[in-house]
FILO-81741 format. One record per residue (C-alpha): residue in one letter; x, y, z; residue number from 0. Coordinates in steps of 0.001 Angstrom, whole numbers. Each point is the difference from the previous one (the first is absolute). Example, Ala and Ser with C-alpha at 12.3 -4.5 7.8 and 13.67 -1.06 7.14 Angstrom:
REM FILO-81741
   residu        xx        yy        zz   num
        a     12300     -4500      7800     0
        s      1370      3440      -660     1
//
This chain:
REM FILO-81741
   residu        xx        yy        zz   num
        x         0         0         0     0
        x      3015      2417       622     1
        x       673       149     -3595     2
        x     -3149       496     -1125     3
        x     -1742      3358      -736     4
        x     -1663      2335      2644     5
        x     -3859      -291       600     6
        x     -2131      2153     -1546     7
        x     -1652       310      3695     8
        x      2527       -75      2832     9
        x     -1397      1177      3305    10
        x      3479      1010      1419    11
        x       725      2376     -2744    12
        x     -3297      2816      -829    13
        x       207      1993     -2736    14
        x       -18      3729       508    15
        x      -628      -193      3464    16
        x     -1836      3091      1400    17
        x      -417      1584      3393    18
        x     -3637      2290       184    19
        x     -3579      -178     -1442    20
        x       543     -2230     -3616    21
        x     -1759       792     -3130    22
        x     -1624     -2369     -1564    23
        x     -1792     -1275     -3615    24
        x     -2400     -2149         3    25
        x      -940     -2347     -2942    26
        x     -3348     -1688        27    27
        x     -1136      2248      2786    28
        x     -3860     -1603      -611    29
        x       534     -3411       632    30
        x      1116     -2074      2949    31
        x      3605       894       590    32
        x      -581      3756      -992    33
        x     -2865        43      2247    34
        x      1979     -1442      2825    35
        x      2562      2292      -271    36
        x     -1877      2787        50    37
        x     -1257      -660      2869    38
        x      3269      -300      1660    39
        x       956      3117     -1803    40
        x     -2910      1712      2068    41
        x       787     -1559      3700    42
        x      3500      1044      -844    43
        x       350      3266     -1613    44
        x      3296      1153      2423    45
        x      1735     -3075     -2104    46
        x     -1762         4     -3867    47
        x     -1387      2681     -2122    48
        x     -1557      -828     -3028    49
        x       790      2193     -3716    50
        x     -1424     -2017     -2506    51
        x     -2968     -3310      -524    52
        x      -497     -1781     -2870    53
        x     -2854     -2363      -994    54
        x     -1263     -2060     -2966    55
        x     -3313      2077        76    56
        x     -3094     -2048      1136    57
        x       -66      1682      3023    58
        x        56      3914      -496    59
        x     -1917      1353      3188    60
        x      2069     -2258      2325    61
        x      3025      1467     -1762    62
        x      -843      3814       215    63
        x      -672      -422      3826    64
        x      3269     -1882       418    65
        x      1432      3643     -1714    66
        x     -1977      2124      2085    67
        x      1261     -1980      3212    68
        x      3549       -92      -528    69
        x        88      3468     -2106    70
        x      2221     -1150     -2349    71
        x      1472      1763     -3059    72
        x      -602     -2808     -3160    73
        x     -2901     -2799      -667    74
        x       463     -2022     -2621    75
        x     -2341     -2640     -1926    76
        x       978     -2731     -2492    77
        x     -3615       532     -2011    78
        x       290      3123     -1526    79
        x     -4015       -40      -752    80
        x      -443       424      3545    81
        x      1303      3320       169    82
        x     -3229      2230       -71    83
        x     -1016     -2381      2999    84
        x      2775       189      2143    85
        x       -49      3928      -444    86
        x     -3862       541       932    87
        x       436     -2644      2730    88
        x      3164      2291      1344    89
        x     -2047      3052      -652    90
        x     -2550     -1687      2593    91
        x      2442     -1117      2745    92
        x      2152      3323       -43    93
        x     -1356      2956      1946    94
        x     -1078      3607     -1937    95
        x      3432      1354      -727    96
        x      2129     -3010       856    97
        x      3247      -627     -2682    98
        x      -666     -3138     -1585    99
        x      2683     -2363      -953   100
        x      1578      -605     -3365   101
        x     -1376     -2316     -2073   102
        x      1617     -2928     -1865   103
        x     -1593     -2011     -2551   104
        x      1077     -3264     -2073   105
        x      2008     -3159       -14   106
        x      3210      1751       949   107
        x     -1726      2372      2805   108
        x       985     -2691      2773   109
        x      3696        15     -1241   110
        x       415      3792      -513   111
        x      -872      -185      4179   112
        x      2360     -2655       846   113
        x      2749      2073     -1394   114
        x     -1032      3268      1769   115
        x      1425      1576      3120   116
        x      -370     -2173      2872   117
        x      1490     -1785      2623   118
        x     -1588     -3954      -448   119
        x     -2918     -1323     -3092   120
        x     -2059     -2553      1386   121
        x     -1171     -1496     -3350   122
        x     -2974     -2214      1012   123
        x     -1261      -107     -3652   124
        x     -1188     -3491     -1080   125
        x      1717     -1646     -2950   126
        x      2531       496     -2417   127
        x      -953      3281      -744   128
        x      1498      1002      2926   129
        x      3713     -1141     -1734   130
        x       486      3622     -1135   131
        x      -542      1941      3139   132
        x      2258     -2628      1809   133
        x      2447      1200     -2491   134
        x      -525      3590       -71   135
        x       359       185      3547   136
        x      3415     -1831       352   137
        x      1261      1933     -2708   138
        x     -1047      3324      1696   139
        x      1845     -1565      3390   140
        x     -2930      -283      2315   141
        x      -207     -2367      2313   142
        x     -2569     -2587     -1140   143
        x     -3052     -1088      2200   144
        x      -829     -3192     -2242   145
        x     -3362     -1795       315   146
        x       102      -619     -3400   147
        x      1421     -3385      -385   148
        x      -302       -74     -3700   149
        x      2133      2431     -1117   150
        x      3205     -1947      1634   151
        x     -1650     -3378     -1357   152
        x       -49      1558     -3443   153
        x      2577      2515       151   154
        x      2665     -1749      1861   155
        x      3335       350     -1683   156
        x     -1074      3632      -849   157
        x     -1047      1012      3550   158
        x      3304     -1556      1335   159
        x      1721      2057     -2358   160
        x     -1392      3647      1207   161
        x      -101     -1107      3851   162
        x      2637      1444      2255   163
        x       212     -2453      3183   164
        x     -2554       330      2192   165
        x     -2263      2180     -1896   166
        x     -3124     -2450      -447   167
        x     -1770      -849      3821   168
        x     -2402     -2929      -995   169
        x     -3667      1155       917   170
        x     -1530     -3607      -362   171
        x      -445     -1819      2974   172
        x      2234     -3015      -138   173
        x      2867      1915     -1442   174
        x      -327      2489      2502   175
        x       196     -2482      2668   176
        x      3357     -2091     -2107   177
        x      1244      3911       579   178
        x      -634       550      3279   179
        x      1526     -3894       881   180
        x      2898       955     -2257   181
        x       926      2617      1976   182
        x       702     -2146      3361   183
        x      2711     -1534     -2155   184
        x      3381      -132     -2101   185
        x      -722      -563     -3699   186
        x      2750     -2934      -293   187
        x     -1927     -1814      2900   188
        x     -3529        40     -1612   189
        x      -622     -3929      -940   190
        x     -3534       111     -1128   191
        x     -3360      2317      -491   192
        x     -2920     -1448       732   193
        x     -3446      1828     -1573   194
        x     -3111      -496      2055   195
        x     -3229      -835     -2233   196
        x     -3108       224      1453   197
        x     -1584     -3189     -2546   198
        x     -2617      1954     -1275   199
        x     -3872     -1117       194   200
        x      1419     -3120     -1227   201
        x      2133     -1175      1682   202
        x      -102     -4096       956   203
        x     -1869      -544     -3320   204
        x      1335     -2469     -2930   205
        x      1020      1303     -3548   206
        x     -3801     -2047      -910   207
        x     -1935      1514      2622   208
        x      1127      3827     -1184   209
        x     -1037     -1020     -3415   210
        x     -3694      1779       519   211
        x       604      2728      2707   212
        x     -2058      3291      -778   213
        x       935      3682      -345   214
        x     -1647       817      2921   215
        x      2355     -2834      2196   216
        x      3106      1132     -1913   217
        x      -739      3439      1476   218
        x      -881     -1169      3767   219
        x      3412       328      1425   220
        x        -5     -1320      3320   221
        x      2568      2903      1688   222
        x       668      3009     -2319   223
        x     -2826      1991     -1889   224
        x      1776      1344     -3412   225
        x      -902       391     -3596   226
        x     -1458     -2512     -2084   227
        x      3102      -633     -1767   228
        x      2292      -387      2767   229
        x     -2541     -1824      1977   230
        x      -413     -2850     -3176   231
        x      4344       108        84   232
        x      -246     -1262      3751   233
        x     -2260     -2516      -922   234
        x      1879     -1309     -2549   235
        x      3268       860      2143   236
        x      1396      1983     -3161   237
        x       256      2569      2613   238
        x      2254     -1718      1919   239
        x      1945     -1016     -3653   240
        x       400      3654      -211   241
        x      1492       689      3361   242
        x      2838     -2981      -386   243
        x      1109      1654     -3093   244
        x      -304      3670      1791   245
        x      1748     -1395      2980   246
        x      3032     -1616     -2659   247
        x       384      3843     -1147   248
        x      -530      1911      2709   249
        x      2718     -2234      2381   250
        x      1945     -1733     -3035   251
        x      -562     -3195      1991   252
        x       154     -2817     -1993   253
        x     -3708     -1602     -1552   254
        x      1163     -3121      2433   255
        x       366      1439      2951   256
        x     -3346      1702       -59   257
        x     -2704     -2358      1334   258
        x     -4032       179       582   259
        x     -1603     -1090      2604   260
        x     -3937       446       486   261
        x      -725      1504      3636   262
        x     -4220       361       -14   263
        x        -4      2463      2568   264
        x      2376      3151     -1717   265
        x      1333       576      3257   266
        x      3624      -591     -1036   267
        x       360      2238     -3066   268
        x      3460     -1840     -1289   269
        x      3132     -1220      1806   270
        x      4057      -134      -449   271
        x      1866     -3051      1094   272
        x      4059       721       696   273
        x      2520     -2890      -241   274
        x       572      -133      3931   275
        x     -3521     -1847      -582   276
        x     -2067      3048      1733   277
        x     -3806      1271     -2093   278
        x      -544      3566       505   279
        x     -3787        94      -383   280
        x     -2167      3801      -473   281
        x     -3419      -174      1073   282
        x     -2875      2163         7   283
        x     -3897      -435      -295   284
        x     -1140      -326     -3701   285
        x       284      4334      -811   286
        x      1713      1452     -2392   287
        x       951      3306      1849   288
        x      2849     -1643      1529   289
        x      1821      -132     -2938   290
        x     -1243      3164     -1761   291
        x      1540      1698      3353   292
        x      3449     -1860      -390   293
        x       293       893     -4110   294
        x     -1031      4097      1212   295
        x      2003      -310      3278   296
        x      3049     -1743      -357   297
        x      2498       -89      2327   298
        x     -2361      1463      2222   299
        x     -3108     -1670       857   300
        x     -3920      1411       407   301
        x      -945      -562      3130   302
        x     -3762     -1180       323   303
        x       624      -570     -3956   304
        x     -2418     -3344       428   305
        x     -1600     -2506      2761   306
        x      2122     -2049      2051   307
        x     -1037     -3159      1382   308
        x     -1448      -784      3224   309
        x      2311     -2694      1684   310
        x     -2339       196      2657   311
        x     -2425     -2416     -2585   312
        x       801     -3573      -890   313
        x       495      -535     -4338   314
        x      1450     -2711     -1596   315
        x      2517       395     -2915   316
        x       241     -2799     -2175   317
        x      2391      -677     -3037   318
        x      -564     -2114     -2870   319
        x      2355     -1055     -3225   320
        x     -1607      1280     -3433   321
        x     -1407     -2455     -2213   322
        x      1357       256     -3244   323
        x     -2057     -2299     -2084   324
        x     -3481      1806       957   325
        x      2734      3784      -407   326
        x      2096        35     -2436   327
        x       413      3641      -445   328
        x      2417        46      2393   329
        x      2416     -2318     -1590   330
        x      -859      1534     -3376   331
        x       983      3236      1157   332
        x      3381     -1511      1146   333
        x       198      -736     -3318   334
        x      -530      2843     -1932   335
        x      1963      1814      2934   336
        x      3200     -2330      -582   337
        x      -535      1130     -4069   338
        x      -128      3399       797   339
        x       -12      3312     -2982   340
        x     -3178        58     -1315   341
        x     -1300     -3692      1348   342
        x     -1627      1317      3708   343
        x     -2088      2931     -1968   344
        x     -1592     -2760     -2415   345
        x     -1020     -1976      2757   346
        x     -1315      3245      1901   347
        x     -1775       975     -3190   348
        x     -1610     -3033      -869   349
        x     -1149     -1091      3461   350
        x     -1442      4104       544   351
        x     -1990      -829     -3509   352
        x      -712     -3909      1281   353
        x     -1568      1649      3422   354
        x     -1794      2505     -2130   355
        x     -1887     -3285     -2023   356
        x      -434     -1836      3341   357
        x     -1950      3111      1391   358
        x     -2389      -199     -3008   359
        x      -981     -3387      -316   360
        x      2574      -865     -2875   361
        x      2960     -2241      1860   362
        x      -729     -2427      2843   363
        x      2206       612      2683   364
        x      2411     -2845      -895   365
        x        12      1537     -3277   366
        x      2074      2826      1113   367
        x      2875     -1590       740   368
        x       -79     -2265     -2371   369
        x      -371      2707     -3027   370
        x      2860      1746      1435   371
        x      2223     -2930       180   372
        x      -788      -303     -3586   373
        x       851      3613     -1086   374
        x      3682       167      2148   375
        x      1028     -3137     -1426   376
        x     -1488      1114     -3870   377
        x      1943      3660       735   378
        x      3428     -2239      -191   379
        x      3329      2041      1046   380
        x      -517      2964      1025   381
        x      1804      3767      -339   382
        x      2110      -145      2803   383
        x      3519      1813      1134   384
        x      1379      3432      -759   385
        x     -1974       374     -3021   386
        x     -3519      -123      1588   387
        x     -1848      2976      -859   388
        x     -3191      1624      1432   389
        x     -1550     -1004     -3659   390
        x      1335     -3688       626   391
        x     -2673       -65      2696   392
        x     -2710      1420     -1616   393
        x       241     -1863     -2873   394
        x       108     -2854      1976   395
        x     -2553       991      1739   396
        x     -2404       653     -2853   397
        x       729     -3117     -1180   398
        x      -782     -2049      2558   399
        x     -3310      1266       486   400
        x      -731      -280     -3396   401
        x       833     -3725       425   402
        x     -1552      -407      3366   403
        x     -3480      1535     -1347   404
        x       343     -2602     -3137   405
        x       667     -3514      1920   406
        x     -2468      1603      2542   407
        x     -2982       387     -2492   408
        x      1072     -3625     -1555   409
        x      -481     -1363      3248   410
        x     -2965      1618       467   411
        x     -1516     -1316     -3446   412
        x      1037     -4039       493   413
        x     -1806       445      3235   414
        x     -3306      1108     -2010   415
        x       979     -2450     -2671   416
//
């Protein structure tokens, strides 16, 4: 390990570390991370101050009160066409003579804010789309709040080509907790990192008995309430796929030393085992303000930032291997990990367009996997090394969803047949 390259995420070395109130941007400030830190942002304002939101734009009246709240300078949405909304919904929220913030419109608003001044970007966006952003703000040398585990999953060898050491804090839960663990440690005496998974609303069940779960089951995680799409990911534990290959990145651990292990509960977030044989475990109740706190924070910690637990109340924590006959995304993702360039945004891309068919009745739910098996190993060698571009990606990309949406509608017709 002493040879190899520095992590992209090192919790003994923080980027740009800075003493007073931090400014922040925050990308995806309408969904469930942006939400979340906003309301830190607000219990906190002696430590954060908010210049700048972005959003996709379904949500322009939640938006223009997050402005009004935090007074900041820019607001940005990705659909331009809701424009004329967002400014009569600002108009609304703002008081009779009140400035009202700048406003940014298009597919490149988000990423004109993640290069602005600032202190840390939380990008919380969902997707790929948030690759650009992740970039811009690297580039522009801000520290990097990243929720958005896609953009390293796609991006990898050209985020770890902008990132200075220690300027990306992981936001998502079990990296945050591999970070905090980390940081009890030497690098040289890490053995292992073990990601916690809760199982899903599946877990126990055969390959045969998942053949004819519903929509509505797919979506009824048993511990964390998220979007449909991430929610359908930790049923089919493509989620957790994601996170071995955004652990591999962010720690440069090799895809071997980075197990699974499915805890129910989502007490212990993720763990670090050193070679003197000692697990350092981080635990918290199932809440995503822990980590949002750490990605904002770091070195420093929130206090109150989320719930503790009451050792005063009995619980039981149980741990169970993964199954990888009934979840093969995981090893899949090891995979297309291992391949690396352009291989880990095909499987992204077709599984994001597999989930998409599952949610409308197209795909059974065995049928995701197994289309997106089929596209990685149709997509062959992939780009990889010096030479991968931003374009390498989004052709890539493109072209696995094209390929996704065709076995998906093939499957979908011998079913009828």
């Amino acid at each position: 390990m002493s040879d190899s390259p520095a992590p992209l995420a090192d919790p003994h070395l923080v980027f740009d570390a800075a003493e007073g109130r931090r400014d922040l941007v925050i990308l995806g400030s309408t969904g469930s991370i942006g939400t979340q830190a906003i309301d830190l942002v607000l219990r906190n304002p002696a430590r954060f101050r908010v210049t700048a939101l972005s959003a996709a734009g379904g949500r322009v009246r939640l938006l223009a009160e997050q402005a009004r709240q935090l007074r900041v300078r820019t607001v940005a949405v990705a659909d331009g066409d809701k424009v004329p909304a967002l400014r009569e919904a600002l108009g609304e929220v703002y008081g009779a003579g009140e400035p009202l913030p700048e406003v940014l419109a298009g597919p490149d608003a988000a990423t004109e804010l993640a290069a602005s001044e600032c202190h840390t970007v939380l990008n919380g966006i969902t997707g790929s789309i948030g690759l650009a952003p992740t970039l811009a703000a690297l580039k522009a040398g801000r520290t990097l709040a990243l929720a958005n585990k896609e953009s390293l999953i796609v991006g990898g060898p050209l985020v770890k080509a902008l990132a200075a050491p220690g300027q990306i804090i992981p936001v998502d839960s079990e990296h945050a907790a591999l970070f905090q663990a980390l940081a009890a440690g030497k690098r040289a005496d890490v053995r292992k990192l073990v990601v916690t998974a809760s199982g899903g609303p599946f877990r126990g069940r055969t390959r045969a008995e998942l053949a004819d779960v519903t929509r509505e089951q797919a979506l009824a995680h048993p511990t964390w309430a998220m979007g449909p799409v991430i929610t359908v990911n930790s049923a089919t534990l493509v989620n957790k796929g994601l996170e071995v290959i955004e652990a591999h990145l962010l720690y440069d651990i090799p895809f071997d030393r980075i197990e699974v292990v499915v805890h129910p509960q989502s007490y212990v977030h993720s763990m670090v085992e050193f070679t003197d044989g000692s697990t350092l475990a981080q635990a918290t109740p199932p809440d995503m303000s822990g980590p949002i706190a750490i990605g904002l924070g770091w070195p420093e910690r929130v206090p109150d930032a989320a719930p503790a637990f009451d050792w005063t109340k009995a619980s039981s924590w149980e741990f169970f291997p993964l199954d990888t006959e009934a979840f093969p995304s995981v090893g899949l993702a090891r995979h297309v990990g291992t391949l690396g360039g352009t291989a880990p945004a095909v499987f992204n891309a077709a599984n994001e367009e597999c989930v998409e068919a599952f949610l409308a009745g197209r795909l059974p739910f065995n049928g995701i996997m197994d289309t997106v098996t089929a596209v990685v190993a149709e997509h062959g060698t992939p780009v990889r090394g010096t030479s991968l571009t931003v374009a390498d990606v989004l052709e890539a990309e493109t072209w696995a969803r094209s390929r996704a949406r065709e076995l998906s509608a093939e499957a979908t017709a011998e079913a009828h047949a």
